[in-house]
C-alpha positions as CSV (number, residue, x, y, z in Angstrom):
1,X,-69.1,-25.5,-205.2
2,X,-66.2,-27.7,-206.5
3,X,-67.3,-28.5,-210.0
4,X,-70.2,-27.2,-212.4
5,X,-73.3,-29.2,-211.8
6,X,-73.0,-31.4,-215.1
7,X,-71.1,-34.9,-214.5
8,X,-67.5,-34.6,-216.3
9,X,-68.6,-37.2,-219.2
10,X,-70.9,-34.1,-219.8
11,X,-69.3,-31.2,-219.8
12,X,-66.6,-33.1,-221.9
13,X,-68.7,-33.8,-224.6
14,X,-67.0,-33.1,-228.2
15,X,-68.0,-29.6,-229.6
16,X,-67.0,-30.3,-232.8
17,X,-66.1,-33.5,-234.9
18,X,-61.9,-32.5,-234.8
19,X,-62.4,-32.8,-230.7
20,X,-64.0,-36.5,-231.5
21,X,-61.5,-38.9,-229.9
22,X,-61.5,-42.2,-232.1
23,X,-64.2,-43.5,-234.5
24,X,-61.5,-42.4,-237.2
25,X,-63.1,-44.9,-239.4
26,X,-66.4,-43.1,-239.2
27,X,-65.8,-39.1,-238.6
28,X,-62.1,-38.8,-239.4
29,X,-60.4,-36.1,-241.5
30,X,-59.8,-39.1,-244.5
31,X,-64.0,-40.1,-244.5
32,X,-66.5,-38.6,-247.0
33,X,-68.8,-38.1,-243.4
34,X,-66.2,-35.7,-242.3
35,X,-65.6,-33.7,-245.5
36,X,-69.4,-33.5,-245.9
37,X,-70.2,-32.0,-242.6
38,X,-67.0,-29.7,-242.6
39,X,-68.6,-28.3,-245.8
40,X,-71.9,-27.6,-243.9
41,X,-73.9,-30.6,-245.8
42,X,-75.4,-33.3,-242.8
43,X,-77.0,-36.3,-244.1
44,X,-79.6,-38.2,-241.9
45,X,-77.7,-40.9,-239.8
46,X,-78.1,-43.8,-238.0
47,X,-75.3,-44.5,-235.2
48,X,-75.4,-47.9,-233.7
49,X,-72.9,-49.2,-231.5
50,X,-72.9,-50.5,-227.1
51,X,-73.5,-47.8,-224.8
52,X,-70.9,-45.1,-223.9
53,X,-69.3,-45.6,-227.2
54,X,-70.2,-41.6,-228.1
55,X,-73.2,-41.9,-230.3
56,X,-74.9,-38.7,-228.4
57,X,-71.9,-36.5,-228.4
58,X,-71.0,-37.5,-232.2
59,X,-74.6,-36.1,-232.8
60,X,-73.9,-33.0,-230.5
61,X,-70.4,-32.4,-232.5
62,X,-71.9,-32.5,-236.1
63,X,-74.6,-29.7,-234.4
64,X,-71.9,-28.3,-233.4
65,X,-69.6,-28.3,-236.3
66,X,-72.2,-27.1,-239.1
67,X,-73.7,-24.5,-236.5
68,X,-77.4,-25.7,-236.5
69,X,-80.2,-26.1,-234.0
70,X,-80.0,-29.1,-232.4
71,X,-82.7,-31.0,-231.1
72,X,-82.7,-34.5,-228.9
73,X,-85.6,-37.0,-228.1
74,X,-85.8,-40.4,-226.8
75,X,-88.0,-42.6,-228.6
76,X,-89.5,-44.3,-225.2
77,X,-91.0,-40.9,-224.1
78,X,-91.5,-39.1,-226.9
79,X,-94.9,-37.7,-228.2
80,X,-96.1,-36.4,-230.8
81,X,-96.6,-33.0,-229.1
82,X,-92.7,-32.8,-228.6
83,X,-92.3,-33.4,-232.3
84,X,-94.9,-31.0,-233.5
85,X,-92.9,-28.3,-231.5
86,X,-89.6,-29.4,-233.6
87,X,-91.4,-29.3,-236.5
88,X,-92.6,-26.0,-235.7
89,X,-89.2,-24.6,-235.0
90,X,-87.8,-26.0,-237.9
91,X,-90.2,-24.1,-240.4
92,X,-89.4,-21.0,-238.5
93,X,-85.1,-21.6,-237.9
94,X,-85.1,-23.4,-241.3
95,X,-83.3,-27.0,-241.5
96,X,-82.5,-28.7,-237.8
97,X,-80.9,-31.6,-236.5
98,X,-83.3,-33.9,-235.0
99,X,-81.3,-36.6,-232.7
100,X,-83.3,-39.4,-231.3
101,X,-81.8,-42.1,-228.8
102,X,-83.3,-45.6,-228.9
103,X,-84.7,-45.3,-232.6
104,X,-85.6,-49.0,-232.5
105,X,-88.2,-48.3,-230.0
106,X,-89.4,-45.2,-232.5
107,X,-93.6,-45.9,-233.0
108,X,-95.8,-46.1,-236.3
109,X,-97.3,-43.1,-235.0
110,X,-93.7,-41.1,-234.9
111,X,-92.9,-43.0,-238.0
112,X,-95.8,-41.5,-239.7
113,X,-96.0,-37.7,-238.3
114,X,-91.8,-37.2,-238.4
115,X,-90.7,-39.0,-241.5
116,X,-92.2,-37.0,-244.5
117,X,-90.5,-34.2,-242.3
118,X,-87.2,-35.7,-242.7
119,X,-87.8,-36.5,-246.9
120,X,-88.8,-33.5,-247.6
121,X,-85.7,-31.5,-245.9
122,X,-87.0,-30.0,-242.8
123,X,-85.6,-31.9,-240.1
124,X,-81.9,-34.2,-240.4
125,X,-82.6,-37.2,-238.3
126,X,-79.9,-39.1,-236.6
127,X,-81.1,-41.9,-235.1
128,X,-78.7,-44.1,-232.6
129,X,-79.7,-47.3,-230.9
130,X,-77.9,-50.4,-229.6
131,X,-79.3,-53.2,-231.3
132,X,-78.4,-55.0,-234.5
133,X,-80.0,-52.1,-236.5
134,X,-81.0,-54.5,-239.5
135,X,-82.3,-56.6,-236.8
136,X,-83.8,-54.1,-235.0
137,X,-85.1,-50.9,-237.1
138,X,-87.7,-50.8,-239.3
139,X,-87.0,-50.2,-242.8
140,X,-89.4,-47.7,-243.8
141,X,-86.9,-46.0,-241.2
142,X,-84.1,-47.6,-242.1
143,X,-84.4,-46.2,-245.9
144,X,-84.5,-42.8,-244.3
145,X,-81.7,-43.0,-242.3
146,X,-79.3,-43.4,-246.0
147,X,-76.0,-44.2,-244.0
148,X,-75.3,-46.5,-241.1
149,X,-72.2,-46.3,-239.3
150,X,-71.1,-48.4,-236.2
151,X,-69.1,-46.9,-233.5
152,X,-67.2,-49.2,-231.4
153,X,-65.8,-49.1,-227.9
154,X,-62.5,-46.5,-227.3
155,X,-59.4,-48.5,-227.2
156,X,-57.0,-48.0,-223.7
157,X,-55.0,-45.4,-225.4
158,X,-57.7,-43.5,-226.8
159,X,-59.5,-43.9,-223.5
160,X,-56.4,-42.8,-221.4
161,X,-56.0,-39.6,-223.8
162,X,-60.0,-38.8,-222.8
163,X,-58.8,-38.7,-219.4
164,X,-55.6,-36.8,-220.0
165,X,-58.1,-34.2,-222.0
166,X,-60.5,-34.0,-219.2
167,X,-57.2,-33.5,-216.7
168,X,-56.1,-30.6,-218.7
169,X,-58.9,-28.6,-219.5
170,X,-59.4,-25.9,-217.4
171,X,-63.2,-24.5,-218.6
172,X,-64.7,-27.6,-218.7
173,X,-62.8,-30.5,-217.2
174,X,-60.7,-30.4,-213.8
175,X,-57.8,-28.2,-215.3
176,X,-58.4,-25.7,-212.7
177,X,-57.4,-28.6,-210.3
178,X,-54.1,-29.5,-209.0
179,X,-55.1,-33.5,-209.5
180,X,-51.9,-35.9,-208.5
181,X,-52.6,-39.3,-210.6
182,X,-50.5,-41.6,-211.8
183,X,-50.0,-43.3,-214.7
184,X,-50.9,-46.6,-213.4
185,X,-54.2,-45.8,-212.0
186,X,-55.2,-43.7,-215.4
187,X,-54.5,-46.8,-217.2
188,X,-56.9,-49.3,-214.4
189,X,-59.7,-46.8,-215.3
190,X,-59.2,-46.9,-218.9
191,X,-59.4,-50.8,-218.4
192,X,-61.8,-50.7,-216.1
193,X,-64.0,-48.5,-218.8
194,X,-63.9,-51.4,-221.3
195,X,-64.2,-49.0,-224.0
196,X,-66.9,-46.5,-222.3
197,X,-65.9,-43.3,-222.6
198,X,-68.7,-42.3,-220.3
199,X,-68.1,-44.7,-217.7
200,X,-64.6,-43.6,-217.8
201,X,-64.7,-40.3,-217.2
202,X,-67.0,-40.8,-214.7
203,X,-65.0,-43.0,-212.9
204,X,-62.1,-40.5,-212.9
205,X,-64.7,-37.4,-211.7
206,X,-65.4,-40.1,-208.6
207,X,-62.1,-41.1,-207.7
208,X,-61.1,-36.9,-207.9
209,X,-64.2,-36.9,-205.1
210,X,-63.2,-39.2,-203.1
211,X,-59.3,-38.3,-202.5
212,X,-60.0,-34.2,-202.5
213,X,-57.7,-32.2,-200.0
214,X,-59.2,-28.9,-200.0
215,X,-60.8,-26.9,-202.5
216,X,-58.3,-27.2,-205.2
217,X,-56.5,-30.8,-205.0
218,X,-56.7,-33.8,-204.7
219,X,-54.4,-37.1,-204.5
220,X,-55.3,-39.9,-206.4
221,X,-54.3,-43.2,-205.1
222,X,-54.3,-46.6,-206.6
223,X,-56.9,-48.3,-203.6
224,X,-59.2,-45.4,-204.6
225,X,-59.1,-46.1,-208.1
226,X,-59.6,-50.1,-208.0
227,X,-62.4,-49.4,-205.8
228,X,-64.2,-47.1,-208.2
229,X,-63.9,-48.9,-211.6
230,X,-65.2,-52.2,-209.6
231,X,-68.0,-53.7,-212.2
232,X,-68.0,-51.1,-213.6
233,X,-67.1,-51.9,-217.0
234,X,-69.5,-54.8,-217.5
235,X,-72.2,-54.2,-219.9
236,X,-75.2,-56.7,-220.2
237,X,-78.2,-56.8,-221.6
238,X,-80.3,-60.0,-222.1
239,X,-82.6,-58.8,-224.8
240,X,-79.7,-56.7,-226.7
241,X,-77.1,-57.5,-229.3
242,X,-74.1,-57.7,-227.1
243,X,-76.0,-60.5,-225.2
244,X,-76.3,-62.6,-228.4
245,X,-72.5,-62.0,-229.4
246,X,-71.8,-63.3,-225.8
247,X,-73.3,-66.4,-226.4
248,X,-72.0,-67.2,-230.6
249,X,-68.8,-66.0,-229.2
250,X,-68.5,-68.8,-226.3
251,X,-70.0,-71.1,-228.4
252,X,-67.5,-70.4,-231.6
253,X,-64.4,-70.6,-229.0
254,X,-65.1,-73.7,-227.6
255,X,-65.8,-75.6,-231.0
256,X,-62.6,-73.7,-232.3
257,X,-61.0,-75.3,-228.9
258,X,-59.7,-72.3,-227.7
259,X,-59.8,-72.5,-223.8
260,X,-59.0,-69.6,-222.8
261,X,-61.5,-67.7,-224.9
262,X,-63.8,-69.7,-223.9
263,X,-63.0,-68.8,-219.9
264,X,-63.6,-65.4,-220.8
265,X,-66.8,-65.3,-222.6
266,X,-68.2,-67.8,-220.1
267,X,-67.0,-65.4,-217.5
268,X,-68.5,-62.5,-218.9
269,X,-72.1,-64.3,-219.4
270,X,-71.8,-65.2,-215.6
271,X,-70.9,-62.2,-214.7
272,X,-74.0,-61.0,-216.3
273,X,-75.9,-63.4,-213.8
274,X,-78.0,-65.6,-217.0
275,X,-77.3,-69.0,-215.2
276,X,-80.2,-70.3,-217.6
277,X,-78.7,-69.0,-220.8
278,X,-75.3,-70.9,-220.2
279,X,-76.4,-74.3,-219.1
280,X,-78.9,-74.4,-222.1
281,X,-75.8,-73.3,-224.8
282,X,-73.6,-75.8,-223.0
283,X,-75.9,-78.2,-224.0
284,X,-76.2,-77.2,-227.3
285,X,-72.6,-77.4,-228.0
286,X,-72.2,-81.0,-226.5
287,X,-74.1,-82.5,-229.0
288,X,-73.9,-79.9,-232.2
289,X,-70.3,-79.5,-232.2
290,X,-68.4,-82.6,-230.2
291,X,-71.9,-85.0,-231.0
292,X,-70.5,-88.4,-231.9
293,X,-66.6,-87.9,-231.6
294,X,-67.3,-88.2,-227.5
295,X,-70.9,-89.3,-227.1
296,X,-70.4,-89.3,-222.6
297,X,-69.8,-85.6,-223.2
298,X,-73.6,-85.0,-223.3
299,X,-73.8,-86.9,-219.8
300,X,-71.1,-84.7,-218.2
301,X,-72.5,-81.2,-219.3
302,X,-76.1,-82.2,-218.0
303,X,-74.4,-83.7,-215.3
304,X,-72.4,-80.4,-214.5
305,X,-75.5,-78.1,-215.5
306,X,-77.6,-80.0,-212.9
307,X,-75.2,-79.2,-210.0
308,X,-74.8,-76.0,-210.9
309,X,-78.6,-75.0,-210.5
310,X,-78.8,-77.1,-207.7
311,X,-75.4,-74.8,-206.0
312,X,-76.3,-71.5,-207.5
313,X,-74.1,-68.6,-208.0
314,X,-71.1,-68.2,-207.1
315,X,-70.2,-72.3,-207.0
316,X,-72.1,-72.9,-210.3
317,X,-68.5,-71.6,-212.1
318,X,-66.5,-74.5,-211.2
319,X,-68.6,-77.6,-212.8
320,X,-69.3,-75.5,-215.5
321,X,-65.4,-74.3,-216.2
322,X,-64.8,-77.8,-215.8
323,X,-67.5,-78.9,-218.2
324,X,-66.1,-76.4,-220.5
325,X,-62.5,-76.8,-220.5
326,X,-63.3,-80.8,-221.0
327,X,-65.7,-79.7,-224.4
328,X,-62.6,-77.6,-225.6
329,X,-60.1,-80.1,-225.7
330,X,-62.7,-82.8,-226.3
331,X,-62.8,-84.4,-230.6
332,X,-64.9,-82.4,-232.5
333,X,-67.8,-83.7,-234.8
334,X,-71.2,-81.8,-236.5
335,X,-72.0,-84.9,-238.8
336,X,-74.9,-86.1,-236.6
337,X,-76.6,-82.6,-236.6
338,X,-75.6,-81.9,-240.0
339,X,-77.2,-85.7,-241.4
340,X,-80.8,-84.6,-239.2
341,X,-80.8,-81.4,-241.4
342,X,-80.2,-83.0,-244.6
343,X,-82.8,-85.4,-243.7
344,X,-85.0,-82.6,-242.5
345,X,-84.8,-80.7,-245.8
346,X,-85.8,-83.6,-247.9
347,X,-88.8,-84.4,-246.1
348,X,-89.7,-80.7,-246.4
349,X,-89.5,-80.5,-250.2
350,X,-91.3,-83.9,-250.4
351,X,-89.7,-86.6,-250.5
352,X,-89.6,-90.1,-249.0
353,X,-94.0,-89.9,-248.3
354,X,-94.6,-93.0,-248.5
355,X,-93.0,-95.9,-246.5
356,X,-92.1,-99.5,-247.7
357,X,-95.0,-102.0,-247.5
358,X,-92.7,-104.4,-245.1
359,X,-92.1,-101.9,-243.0
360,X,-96.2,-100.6,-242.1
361,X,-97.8,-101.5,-239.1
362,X,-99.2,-105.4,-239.0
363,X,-100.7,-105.1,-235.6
364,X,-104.4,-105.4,-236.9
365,X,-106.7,-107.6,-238.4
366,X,-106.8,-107.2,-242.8
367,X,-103.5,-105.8,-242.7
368,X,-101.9,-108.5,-244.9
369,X,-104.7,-108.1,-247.3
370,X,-103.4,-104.5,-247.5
371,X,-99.9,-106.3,-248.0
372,X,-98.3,-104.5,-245.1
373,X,-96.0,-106.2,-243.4
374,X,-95.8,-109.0,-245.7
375,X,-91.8,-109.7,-246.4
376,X,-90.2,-107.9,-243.3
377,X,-87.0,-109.7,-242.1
378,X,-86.3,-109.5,-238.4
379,X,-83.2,-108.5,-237.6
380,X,-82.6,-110.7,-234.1
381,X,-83.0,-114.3,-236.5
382,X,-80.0,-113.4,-238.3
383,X,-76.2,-113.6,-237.9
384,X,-75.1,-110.0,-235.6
385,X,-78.6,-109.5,-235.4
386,X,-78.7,-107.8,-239.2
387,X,-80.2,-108.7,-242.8
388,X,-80.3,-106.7,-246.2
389,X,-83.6,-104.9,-246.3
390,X,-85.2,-102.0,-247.8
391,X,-86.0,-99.8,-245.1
392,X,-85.9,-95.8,-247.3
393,X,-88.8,-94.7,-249.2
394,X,-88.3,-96.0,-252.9
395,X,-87.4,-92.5,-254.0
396,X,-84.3,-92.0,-251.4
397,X,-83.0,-95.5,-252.1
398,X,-79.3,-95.0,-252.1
399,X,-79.5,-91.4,-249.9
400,X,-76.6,-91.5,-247.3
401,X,-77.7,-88.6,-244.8
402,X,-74.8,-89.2,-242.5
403,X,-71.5,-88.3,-242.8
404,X,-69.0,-89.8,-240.3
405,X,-65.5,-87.7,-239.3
406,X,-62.7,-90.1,-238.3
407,X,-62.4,-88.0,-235.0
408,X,-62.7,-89.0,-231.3
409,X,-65.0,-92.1,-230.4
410,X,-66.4,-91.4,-234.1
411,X,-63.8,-93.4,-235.9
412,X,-65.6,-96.8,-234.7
413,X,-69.0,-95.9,-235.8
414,X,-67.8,-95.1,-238.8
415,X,-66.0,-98.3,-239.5
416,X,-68.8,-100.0,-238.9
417,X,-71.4,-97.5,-240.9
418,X,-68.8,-97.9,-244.1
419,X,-68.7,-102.0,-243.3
420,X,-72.6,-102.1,-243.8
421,X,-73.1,-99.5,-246.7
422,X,-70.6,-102.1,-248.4
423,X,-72.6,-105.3,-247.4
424,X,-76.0,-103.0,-249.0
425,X,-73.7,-103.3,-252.5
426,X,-73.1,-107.0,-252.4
């Protein structure tokens, strides 16, 4: 046999917090977490942060640092016989360290069996999930779990010293190999990993595979190395955090009319293959955040969103980068989105209920006894087809809801909106 059985990203796993490789802002030797658990003291933890970023092996490293049992669960598959068996080693081994992986999943029924457990002392629980955790987590858990730290993706050097690590280490990593790699194809990987210290290392374990000559070498080429980081740093999830951030982040850079950011997160959310999600955001942004500064925008983007469900994936990225591009550099304007909400707000705190008499429906016999009706001017029988009227409920007389911005298309309407508010005056 080559290698132990255990993947590399495995066997690598930190022993102890000082062999943690970044998150200094969490577990390094300056944070109150790392004094805390150097002096033997663990507090119950929540670790949330994208997969691969080391929330397992920080849990296994704090076991391992303060030298106590360590115990791991997944909240998916978990039952309350597994945790009775915890429970019953901790009474007998004294305090343990209870890790559970996809906390946000954790049950009422786990909720109520584990946590007086973890109040009263018996168990440390840290918890680790991927989601938004004050999204995600309940708070009766929440409240148990005191701290909350995010972990975030290695960067390339960090990730490139990982591999270095695993390349060196002789009991655990592939030290005991004569591996010929170069610089250039340790840094591809560490690109390639996007911050994944798991997929990383298991990128480098397959690239070892597929260029071994003999039992104790092996010549790592750059072909070999491209072919085995291929996809495999994208990350998506459509129900998880990430996927949201995808989505404010495309939106953000194309009202901030940044193209090139824009490329990129659309890329990415293709990538992920949610055609849906990015024709119905594309929309959004025509009219929430260009809106009246380029009114035809709205016609393009359904225009471009229509071709590319009707071509499908991979064509669908040209009308939409076109669409895109044309919404970046495109006059900005939120005032027709932002005078609907204003107006939406009044009416839901009560105001404006009742509607001038003019104005009511006259289409029915007895509604001039009712006085509706009675006064209204029509429009079309005056000069430019307009005439001072009251048309607001008496109690929002004078309310201007709308806003204009002297951008794009926008500067005309405005002209015109300021030309009648000061024919209302006269």
């Amino acid at each position: 046999m080559l290698f132990a059985q255990e993947p590399l990203a495995y066997r690598m796993r930190p022993r102890t917090i000082d062999e943690v490789i970044g998150q200094d802002d969490v577990i390094g030797s300056h944070t109150a977490l790392y004094r805390m658990i150097k002096n033997g003291y663990v507090p119950s933890l929540l670790l949330y942060g994208p997969p691969g970023v080391g929330k397992t092996s920080l849990a296994y490293a704090i076991a391992g640092t303060v030298q106590r049992p360590f115990y791991m669960l997944n909240a998916t598959t978990a039952g309350k016989k597994e945790m009775e068996e915890i429970v019953a080693d901790a009474r007998f081994e004294g305090n343990v360290i209870l890790f559970i992986d996809e906390i946000h999943r954790f049950t009422k029924a786990q909720q109520d069996y584990l946590l007086p457990h973890v109040e009263s002392g018996l168990i440390t629980l840290i918890g680790a999930t991927t989601e938004n955790p004050f999204h995600s987590i309940n708070p009766a858990v929440r409240s148990r779990l005191g701290q909350i730290k995010q972990l975030h993706p290695l960067t390339k050097e960090q990730t490139i010293e990982l591999l270095r690590r695993a390349l060196r280490d002789r009991k655990r990593g592939l030290g005991s190999w004569h591996i010929d790699i170069s610089d250039e194809a340790l840094a591809i990987i560490a690109e390639g990993a996007n911050g994944d210290a798991r997929a990383a290392l298991t990128m480098l374990e397959e690239a070892v595979y597929a260029t071994k000559q003999g039992d104790q070498r092996a010549i790592v080429d750059i072909q070999t190395v491209s072919f085995c980081v291929e996809n495999k740093g994208l990350t998506y999830d459509k129900q998880g955090d990430t996927y949201y951030s995808l989505l404010s982040a495309f939106q953000k850079s194309i009202r901030g009319s940044d193209v090139d950011a824009s490329l990129h997160y659309l890329a990415r959310l293709l990538e992920g293959g949610d055609l849906t999600a990015v024709c119905r955001r594309l929309a959004v942004i025509a009219y929430e955040d260009i809106g009246l500064a380029n009114p035809l925008i709205g016609v393009k983007v359904m225009s471009a969103i229509e071709a590319a469900e009707r071509l499908g994936m991979p064509e669908a990225r040209i009308p939409l980068s076109v669409v895109t591009i044309d919404m970046c550099l495109s006059p900005k304007s939120n005032s027709a989105y932002k005078a609907i909400d204003q107006a939406l707000i009044d009416v839901r705190n009560g105001k404006g209920q009742s509607i001038p008499l003019h104005l009511q429906d006259a289409h029915y016999d007895g509604a001039k006894r009712l006085g509706r009706g009675i006064g209204y001017k029509y429009p079309h029988d005056h000069p430019y087809s307009w005439v001072e009227q009251q048309y607001l409920p008496d109690d929002l007389i004078g309310m201007q809801y709308y806003k204009p911005k002297q951008s794009g298309e926008e500067k005309q309407l405005a002209h015109i909106y300021e030309r009648l508010n000061e024919r209302k005056k006269q």
